[in-house]
N, C-alpha and C positions, 0 to 999 in steps of 0.2 A: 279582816284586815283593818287596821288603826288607821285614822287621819291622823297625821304627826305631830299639828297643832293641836287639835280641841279634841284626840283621844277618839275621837266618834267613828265607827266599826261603818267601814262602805264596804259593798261588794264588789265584786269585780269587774261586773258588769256595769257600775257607775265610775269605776278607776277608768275604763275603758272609753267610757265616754265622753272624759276632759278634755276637752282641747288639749291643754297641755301635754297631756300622755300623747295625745296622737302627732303632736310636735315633734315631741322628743325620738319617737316612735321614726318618724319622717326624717328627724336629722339624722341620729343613727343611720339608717338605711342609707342614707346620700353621703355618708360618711364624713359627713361634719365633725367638726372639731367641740368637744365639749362648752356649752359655753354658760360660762362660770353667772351670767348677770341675768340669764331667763330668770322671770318669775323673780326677781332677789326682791320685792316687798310683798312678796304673797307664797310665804312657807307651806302651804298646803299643794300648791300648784308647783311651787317649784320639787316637792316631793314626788310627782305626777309627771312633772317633764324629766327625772332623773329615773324611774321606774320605766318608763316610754325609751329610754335609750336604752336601757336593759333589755326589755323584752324585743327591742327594734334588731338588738344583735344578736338576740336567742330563737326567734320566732321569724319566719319567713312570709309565711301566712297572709292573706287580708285583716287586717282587725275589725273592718267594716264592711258592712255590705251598703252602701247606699247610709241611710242613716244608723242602723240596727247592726251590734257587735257583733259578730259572729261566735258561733261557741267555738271552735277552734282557737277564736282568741283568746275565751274565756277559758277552758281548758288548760292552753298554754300560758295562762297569767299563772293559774290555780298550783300548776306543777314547777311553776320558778320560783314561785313563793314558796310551796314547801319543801323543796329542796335547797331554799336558802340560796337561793340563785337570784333572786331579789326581795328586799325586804321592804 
């Protein structure tokens, strides 16, 4: 998986452990309203809070156990990504 700014290949298990994913992640689920100004001077982050609302409405799951992602969440990043379900 690409960083959107600098090109650089993270996995998923580091996507999973941005704050911001887990933001986005949390507002999805609470059914918040998109919000257009997260993250608006930090494009790598705000790529990570828009990926976190994706998987927040695809994936049910814990993403975290305490501090350590869960593979279920890993798993379920892995299969949204490759079905183009998030990019």
């Amino acid at each position: 998986m690409a960083n959107a700014e600098k090109g650089k290949k993270i996995t998923f298990k580091q996507l999973l452990r941005k704050s911001a994913f887990v933001a986005g992640v949390n507002a999805a689920r609470a059914g918040k309203p998109f919000d257009y100004d997260a993250y608006r001077d930090d494009i790598p982050s705000q790529w990570s809070y828009e990926r976190g609302r994706i998987l927040g409405l695809t994936f049910t799951g814990a993403i975290k156990n305490g501090r350590n992602v869960t593979l279920e969440a890993i798993w379920a990043a892995h299969t949204a990504y490759s079905d183009k379900t998030m990019i």
